[in-house]
C-alpha positions in Angstrom: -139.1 -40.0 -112.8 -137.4 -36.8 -112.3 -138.5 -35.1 -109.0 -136.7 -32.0 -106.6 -135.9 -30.8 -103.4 -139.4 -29.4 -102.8 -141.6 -32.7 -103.1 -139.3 -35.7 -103.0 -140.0 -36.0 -99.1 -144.1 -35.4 -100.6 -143.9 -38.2 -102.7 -141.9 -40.7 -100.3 -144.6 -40.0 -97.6 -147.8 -40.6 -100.3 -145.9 -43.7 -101.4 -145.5 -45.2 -97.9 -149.0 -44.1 -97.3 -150.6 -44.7 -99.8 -149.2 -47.6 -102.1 -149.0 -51.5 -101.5 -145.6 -51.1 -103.1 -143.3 -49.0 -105.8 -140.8 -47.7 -107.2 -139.3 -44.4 -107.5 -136.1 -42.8 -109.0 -134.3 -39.6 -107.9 -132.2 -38.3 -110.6 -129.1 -35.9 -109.5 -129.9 -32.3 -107.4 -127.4 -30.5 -105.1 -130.1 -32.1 -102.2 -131.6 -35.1 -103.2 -129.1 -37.8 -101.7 -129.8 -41.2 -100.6 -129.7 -39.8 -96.8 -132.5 -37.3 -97.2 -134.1 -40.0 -98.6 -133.4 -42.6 -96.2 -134.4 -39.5 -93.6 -137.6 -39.3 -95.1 -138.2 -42.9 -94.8 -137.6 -42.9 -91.5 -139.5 -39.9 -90.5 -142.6 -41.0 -92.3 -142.2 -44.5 -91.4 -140.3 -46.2 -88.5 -141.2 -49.4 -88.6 -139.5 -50.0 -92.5 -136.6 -52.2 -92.8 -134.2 -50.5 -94.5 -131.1 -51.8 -96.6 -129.0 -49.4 -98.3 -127.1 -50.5 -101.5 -124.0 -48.9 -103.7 -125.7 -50.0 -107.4 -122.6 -48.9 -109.2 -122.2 -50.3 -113.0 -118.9 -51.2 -112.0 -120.6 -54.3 -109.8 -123.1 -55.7 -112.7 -126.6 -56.1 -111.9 -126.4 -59.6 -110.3 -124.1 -58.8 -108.5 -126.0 -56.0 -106.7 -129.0 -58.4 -106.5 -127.1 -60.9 -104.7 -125.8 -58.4 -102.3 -129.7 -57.6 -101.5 -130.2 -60.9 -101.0 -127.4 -61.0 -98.8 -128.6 -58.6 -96.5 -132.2 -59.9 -96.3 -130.7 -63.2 -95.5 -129.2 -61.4 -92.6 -132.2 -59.6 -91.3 -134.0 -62.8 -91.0 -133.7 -65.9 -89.2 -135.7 -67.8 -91.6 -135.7 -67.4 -95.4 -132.0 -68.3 -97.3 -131.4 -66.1 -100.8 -132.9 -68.1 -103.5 -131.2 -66.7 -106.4 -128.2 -67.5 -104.6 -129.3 -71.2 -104.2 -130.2 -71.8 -107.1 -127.0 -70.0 -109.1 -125.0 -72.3 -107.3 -126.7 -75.4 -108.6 -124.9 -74.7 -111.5 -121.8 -75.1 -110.3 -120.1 -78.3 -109.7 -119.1 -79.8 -106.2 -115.1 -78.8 -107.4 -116.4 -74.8 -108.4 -114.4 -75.0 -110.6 -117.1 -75.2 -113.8 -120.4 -75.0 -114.9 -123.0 -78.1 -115.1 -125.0 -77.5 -117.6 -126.5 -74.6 -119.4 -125.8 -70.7 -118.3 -129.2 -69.5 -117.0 -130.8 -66.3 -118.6 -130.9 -62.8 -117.1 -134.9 -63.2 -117.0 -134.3 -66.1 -114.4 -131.7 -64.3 -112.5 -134.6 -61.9 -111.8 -137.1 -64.3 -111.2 -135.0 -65.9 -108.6 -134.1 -62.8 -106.6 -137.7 -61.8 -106.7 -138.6 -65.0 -104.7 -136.5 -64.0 -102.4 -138.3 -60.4 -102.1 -141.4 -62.4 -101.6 -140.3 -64.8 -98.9 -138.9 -61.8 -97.2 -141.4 -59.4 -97.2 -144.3 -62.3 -96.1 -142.3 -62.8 -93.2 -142.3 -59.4 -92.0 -144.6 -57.6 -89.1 -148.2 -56.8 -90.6 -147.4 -53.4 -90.5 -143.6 -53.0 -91.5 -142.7 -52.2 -95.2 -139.7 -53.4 -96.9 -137.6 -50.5 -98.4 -134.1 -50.7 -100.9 -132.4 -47.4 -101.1 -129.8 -48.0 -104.0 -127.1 -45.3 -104.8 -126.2 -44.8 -108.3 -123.0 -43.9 -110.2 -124.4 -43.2 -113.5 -128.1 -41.9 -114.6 -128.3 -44.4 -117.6 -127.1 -47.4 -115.7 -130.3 -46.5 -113.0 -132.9 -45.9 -115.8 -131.4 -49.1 -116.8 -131.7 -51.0 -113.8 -135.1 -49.8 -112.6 -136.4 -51.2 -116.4 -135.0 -54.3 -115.3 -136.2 -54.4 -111.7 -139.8 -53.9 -113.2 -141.2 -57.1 -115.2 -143.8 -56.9 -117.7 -146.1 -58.0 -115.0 -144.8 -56.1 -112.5 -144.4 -59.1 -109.9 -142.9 -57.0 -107.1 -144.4 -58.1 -103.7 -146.7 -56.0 -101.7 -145.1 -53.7 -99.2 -141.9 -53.7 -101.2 -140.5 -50.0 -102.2 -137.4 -49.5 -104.2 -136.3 -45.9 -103.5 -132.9 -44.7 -105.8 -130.9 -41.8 -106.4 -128.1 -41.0 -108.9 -125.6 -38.1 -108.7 -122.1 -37.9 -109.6 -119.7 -40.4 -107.7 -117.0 -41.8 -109.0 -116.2 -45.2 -108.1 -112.6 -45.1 -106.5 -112.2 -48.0 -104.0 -108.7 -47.6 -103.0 -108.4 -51.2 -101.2 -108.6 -54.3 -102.7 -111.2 -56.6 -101.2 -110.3 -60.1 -101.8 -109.1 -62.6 -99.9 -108.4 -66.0 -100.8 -110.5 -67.9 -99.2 -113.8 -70.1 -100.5 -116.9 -68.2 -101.9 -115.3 -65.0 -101.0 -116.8 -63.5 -103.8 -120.2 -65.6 -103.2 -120.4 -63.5 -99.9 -119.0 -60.5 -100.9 -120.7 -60.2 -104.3 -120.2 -56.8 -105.4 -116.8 -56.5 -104.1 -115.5 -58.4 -107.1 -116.6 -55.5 -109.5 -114.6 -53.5 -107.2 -111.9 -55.2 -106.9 -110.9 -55.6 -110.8 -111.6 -51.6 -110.7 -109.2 -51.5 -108.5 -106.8 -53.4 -110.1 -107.2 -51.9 -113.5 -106.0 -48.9 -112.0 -102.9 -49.6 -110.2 -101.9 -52.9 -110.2 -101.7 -54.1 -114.1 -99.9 -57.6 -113.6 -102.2 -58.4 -110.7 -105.8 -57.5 -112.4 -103.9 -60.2 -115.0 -103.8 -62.9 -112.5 -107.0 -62.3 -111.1 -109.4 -61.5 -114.2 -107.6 -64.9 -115.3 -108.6 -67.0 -111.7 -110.7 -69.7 -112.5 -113.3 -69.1 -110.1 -113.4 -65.3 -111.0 -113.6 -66.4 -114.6 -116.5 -68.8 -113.4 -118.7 -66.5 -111.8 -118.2 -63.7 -114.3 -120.0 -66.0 -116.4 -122.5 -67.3 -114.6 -123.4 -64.1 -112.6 -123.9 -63.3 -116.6 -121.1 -60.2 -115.9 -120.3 -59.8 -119.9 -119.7 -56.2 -119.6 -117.7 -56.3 -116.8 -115.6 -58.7 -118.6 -115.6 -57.4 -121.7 -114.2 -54.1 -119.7 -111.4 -55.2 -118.1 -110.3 -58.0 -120.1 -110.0 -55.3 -122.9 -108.1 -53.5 -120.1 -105.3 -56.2 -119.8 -105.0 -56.8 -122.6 -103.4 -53.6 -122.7 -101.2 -54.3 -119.9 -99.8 -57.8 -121.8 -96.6 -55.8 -122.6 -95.6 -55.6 -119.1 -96.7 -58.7 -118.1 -93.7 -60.7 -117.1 -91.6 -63.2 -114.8 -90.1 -60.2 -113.3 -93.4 -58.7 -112.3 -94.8 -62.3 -111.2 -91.7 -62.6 -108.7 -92.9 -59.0 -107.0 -96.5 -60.0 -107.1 -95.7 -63.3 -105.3 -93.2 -61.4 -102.6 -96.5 -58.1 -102.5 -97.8 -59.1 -98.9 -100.7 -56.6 -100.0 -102.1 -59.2 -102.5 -102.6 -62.6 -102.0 -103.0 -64.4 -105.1 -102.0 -68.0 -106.8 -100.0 -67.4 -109.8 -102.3 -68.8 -112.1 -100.1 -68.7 -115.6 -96.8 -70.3 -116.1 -96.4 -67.4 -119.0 -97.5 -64.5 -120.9 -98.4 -66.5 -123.5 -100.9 -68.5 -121.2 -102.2 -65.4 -119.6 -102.9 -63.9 -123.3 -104.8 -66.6 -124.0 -107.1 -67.1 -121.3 -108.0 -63.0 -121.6 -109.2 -63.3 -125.2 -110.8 -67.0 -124.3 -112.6 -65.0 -121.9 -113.4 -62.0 -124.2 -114.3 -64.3 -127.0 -117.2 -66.2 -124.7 -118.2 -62.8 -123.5 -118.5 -60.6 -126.6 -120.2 -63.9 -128.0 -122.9 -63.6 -125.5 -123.3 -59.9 -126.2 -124.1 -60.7 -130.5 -120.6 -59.3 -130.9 -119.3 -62.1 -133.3 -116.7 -60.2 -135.0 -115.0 -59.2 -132.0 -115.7 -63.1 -130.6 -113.8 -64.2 -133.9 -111.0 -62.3 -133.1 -110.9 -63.0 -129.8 -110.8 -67.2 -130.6 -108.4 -66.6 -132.8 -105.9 -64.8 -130.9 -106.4 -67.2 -128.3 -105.4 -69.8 -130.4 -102.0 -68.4 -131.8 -101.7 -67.0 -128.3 -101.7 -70.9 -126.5 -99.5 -72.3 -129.5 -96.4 -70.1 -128.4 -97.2 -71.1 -124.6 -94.4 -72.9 -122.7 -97.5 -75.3 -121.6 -97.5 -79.4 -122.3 -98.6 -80.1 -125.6 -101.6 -82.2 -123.8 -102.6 -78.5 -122.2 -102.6 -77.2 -125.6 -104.7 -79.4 -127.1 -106.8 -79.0 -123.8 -106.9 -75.2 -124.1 -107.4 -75.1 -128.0 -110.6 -77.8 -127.4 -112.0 -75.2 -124.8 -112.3 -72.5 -127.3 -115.3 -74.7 -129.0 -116.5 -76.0 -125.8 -117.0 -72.1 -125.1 -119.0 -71.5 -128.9 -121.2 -74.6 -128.0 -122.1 -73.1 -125.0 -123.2 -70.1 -126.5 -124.9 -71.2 -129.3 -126.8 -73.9 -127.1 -128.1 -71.2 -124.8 -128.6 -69.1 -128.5 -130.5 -72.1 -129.8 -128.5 -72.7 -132.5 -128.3 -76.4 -132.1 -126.8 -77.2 -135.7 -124.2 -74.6 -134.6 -123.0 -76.1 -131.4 -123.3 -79.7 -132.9 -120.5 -78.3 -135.2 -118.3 -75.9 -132.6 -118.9 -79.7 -130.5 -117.2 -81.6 -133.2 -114.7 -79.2 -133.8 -113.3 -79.7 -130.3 -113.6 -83.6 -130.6 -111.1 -84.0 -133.5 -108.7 -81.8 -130.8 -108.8 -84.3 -128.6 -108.8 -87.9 -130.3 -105.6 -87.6 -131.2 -105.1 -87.9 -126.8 -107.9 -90.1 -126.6 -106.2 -91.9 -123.9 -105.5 -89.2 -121.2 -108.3 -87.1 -122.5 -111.0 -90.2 -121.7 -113.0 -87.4 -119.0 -112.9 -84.4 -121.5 -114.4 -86.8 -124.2 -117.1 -87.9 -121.8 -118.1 -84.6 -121.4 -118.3 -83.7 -124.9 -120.5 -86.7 -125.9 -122.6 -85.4 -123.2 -122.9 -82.0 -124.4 -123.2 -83.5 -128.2 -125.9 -86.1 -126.7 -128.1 -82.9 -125.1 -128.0 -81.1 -128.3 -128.9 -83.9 -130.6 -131.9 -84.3 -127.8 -132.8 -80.3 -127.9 -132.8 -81.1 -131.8 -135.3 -83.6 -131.8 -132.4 -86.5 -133.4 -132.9 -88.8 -130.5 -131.2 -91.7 -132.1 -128.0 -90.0 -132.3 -128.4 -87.9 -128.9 -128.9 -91.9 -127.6 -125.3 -93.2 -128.8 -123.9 -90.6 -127.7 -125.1 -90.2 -124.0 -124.4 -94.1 -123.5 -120.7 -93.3 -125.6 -120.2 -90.8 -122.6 -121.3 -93.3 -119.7 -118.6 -95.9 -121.5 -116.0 -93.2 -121.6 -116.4 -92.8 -117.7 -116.3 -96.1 -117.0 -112.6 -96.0 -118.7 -111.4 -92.4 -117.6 -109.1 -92.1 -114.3 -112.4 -90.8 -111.8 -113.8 -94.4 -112.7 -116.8 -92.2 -112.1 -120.0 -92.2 -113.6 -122.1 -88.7 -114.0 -125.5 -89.6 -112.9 -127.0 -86.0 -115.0 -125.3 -88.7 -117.7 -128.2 -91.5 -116.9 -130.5 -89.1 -116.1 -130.3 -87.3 -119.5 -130.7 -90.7 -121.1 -133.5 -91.4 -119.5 -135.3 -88.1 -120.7 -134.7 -89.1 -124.1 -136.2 -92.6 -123.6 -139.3 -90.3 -122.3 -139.2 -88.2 -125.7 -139.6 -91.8 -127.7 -142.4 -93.0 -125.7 -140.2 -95.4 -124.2 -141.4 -95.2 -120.2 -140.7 -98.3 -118.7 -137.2 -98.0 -119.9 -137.2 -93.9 -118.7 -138.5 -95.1 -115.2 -135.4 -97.5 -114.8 -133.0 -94.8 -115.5 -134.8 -92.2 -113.5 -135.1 -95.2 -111.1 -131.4 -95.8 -111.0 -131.0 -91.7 -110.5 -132.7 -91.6 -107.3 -131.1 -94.9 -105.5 -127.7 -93.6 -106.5 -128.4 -90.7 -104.7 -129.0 -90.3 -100.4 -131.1 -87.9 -99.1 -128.3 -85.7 -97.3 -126.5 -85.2 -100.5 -124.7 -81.8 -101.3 -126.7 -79.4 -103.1 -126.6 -79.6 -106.7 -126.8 -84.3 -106.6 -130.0 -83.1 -104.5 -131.2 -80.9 -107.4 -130.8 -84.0 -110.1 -132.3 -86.4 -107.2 -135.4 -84.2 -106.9 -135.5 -84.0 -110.8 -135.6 -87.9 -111.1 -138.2 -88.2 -108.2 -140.6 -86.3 -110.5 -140.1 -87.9 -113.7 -140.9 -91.1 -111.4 -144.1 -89.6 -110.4 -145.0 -88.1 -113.9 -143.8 -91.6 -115.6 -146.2 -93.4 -113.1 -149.0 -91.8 -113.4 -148.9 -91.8 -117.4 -148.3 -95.9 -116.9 -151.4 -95.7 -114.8 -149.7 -97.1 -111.9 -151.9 -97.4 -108.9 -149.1 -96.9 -106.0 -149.6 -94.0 -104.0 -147.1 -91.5 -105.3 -147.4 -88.5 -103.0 -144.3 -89.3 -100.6 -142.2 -89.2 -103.1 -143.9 -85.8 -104.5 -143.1 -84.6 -100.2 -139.9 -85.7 -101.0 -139.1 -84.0 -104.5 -140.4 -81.1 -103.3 -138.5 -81.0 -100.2 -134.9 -81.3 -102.3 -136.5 -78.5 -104.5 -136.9 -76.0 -101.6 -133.6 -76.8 -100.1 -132.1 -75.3 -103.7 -134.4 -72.4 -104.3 -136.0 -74.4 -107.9 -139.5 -72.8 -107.0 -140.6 -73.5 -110.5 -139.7 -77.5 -110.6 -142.2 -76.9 -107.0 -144.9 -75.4 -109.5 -144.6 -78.0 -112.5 -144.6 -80.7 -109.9 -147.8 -79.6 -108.2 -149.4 -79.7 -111.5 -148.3 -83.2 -112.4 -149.8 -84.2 -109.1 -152.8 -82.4 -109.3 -153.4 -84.3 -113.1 
């Protein structure tokens, strides 16, 4: 909604008033700002809690999410950012991939609203809950206000989303990031920033760090494609001046502190159109994502890397289509991109034993999502022998686990129950974060299993139990389903 000078201080008084909660959008005028508003609020009510927010385009909108949650997490002693939890289930212990499949935008928003919940139930009987957000661009806030406001317009009571637009550029003239662990986890915007940054005056740097793996990792998984899609596009462009020369400043630049992440240009060209590929992918842009996997390829054949790192890099191309086309539902698909990146590696099967575990995995999970159980079967227990032969000697328990749900999709449960069984002894109760996640899923297939077996032992401490590992990673809905299974 459009509003002026005149009755934008009407309207945020009424609201505050008046309303449980809302949400209301000042376009550009010489005196609408974020402080008048902000003055307003305060004026009209002095008991909100306020958080003001830079929403820039630049940052993605998960990104400014997670910095709201962020700050609530800071006003408050006692609730912890769920979207944040539960984002970084999908990470591995290393951070240096993704387990399983990329969660949707939809849940992204889910998660964050939780958050807004917790928060706002929290607060005194009379104080309101207020986000002021500061926009760069009046198409990216009509944008982000249709995206704040679900179908059945969930917000929390007492919640009110108050945002401006006018004309600011983003300029950040410092970059942000320091090489440190989830520095980007607790600055989340500031990685936006920082490759804007980059882009504009540092070419051979926004190279190295577009191409970071845990950049490249949370780009995806913070589902950033457009910011990718930007600045990989952008150095590509600056490939031509990518070279040792401008590696040997960049490593003696005390203003940057970054690991040299490519041994050549060659290497660096093909992790920017990997990423591009997976990210114009996820956008419906195949043409582009065909290019992209293509100039990868010849990009990574002319690389001064070991031929088992080719083979390695060339496999990851399909591991990156599978992904996609998993997420897509285009099972056949991903089978095929899946296979493709197979008959890479057998021709290494000997020092490639972990990456072929991991693609009978993936192949076993979309057999199962297909409904060909048989097959998704020999090759979930192909990946479990694979482990047992790689270096780690290490077996995945989301292996067994998996295995287990597709003895539940045959009507096998006494066989399921072992493997769920097997789950939860193999993992203790003070486990890190994302073993407690598969722990908690095992307890409930225990509980489900046993009551369809008609088992008479009493099954709600280990229901306490599930649902204690649930809350401690955000998974609010695996809380729901299993209140329901116990409530049968």
């Amino acid at each position: 909604m459009k509003h002026n000078k005149h009755n934008t201080e009407k309207i945020i008084h009424q609201d505050l008033n008046n309303l449980q909660s809302g949400i209301r959008l000042f376009h550009a005028t010489q005196d609408s700002q974020i402080n008048d508003i902000t003055k307003s609020i305060i004026k009209h009510s002095p008991t909100s809690i306020l958080l003001k927010l830079q929403a820039f385009k630049e940052y993605g909108k998960t990104a400014i999410l997670l910095e709201a949650e962020r700050q609530l997490a800071s006003l408050s002693t006692e609730i912890t950012p769920t979207l944040t939890k539960w984002l970084k289930v999908h990470v591995n212990q290393s951070g240096t991939e993704i387990l399983g499949n990329i969660p949707s935008a939809t849940e992204y928003l889910s998660y964050f609203i939780n958050t807004l919940h917790d928060f706002c139930a929290q607060t005194g009987k009379d104080q309101k809950t207020v986000l002021c957000l500061e926009f760069n661009s009046k198409s990216f806030a009509d944008e982000f206000i249709n995206y704040l406001t679900p179908p059945n317009n969930n917000l929390p009571n007492k919640l009110f989303i108050f945002a401006t637009t006018d004309n600011t550029n983003l300029s950040n003239n410092t970059l942000h990031y320091k090489s440190e662990l989830n520095y980007y986890w607790k600055n989340p915007s500031h990685l936006g920033s920082d490759l804007n940054f980059l882009s504009r005056k540092h070419p051979s740097s926004l190279i190295e760090h577009f191409t970071n793996n845990e950049i490249s990792l949370l780009l995806r998984l913070w589902g950033l494609s457009d910011i990718a899609i930007l600045f990989g596009e952008k150095s590509t462009q600056f490939l031509s001046q990518y070279s040792n020369q401008d590696l040997v400043v960049l490593l003696d630049n005390e203003e940057f502190i970054f690991t040299i992440n490519n041994t050549d240009r060659f290497e660096a060209e093909y992790k920017i159109y990997r990423e591009l590929a997976f990210h114009y992918a996820i956008v419906n842009d195949l043409k582009k994502a065909n290019y992209c996997k293509d100039k990868a390829l010849s990009a990574i054949s002319k690389s001064n890397v070991s031929n088992i790192t080719r083979t390695k890099c060339a496999g990851l191309i399909w591991a990156d289509r599978a992904q996609v086309e998993k997420n897509k539902l285009k099972l056949s698909d991903a089978i095929k991109s899946l296979k493709t990146q197979k008959s890479f590696y057998e021709s290494h099967k000997d020092q490639l034993a972990d990456e072929l575990s991991i693609i009978s995995f993936n192949l076993g999970t979309c057999y199962r999502a297909n409904g060909e159980y048989k097959k998704a079967l020999v090759e979930l227990n192909r990946s479990l022998e694979l482990e047992k032969k790689s270096i780690k000697n290490n077996v995945n328990l989301s292996t067994i686990l998996e295995i287990g749900r597709v003895h539940v999709d045959l009507g096998d449960f006494k066989s399921a129950l072992a493997y769920f069984e097997k789950v939860d002894n193999s993992i203790p109760e003070n486990a890190k974060t994302g073993l407690l996640y598969t722990k908690g899923i095992a307890l409930a297939y225990i509980i489900y299993l046993n009551k369809e077996i008609g088992s008479t032992e009493t099954l709600f401490p280990l229901a306490e139990k599930a649902i204690r590992f649930f809350s401690a990673v955000g998974a609010i809905e695996d809380i729901k389903k299993l209140q329901v299974i116990i409530n049968y």
